[in-house]
C-alpha positions in Angstrom: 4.3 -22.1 -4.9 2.2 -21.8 -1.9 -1.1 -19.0 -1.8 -0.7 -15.8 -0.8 -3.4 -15.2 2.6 -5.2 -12.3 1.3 -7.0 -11.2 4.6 -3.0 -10.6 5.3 -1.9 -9.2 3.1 -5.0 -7.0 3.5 -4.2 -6.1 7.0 -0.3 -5.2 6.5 -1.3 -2.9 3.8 -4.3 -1.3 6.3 -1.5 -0.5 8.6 1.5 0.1 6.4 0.6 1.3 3.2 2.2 -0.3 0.2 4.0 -3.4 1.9 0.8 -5.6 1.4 1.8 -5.0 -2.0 5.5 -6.1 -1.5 4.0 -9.2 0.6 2.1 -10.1 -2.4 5.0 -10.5 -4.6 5.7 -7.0 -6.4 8.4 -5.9 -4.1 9.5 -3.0 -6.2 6.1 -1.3 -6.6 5.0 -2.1 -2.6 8.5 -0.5 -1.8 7.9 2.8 -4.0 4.2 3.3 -2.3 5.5 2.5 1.2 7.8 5.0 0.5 6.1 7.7 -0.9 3.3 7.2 1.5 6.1 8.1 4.4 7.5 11.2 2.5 4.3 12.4 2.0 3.0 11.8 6.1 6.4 13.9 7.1 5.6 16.8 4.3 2.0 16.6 5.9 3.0 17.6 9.6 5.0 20.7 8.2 3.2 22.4 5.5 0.2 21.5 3.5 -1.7 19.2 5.8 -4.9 19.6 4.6 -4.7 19.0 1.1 -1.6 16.3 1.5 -4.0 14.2 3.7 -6.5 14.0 1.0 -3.7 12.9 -1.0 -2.2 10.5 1.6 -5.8 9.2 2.2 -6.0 8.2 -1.7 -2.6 6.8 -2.0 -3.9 4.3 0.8 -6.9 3.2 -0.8 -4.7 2.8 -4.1 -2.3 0.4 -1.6 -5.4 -1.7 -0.8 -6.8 -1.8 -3.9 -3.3 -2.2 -5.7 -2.5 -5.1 -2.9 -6.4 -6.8 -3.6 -5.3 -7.4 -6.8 -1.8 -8.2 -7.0 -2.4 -11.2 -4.0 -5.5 -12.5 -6.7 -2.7 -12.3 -9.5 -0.5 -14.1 -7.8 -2.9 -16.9 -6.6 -4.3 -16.9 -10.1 -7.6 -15.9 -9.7 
């Protein structure tokens, strides 16, 4: 089973919230975030923007967090 490239997995999840996670290995979980993340950015533009992007802004350091740790999992570190 070859490594997972963390500075990648890093970067998808920067840009697309969750599917670093997904990349990593938990496909299920990356999925749900990606997908939440997305429903929550199209709320956002119509009603509560202010307080949804606080939200949205902690869901995406949870992705990188979340994807940090299941890419160490999965190399075993």
């Amino acid at each position: 089973m070859a490594e997972k490239n963390m500075a990648l997995a890093l970067l998808i999840s920067f840009f697309l919230t969750g599917l670093g996670i997904a990349y990593a290995g938990d496909v299920r979980k990356g999925i749900s975030i990606f997908g939440l993340y997305l429903i929550l950015n199209i709320i956002s533009i119509y009603a509560f923007g202010m307080i949804l992007g606080v939200i949205i802004f902690i869901l995406w350091i949870y992705g990188m967090y979340a994807t940090y740790r299941e890419v160490n999992i999965y190399n075993g570190s």
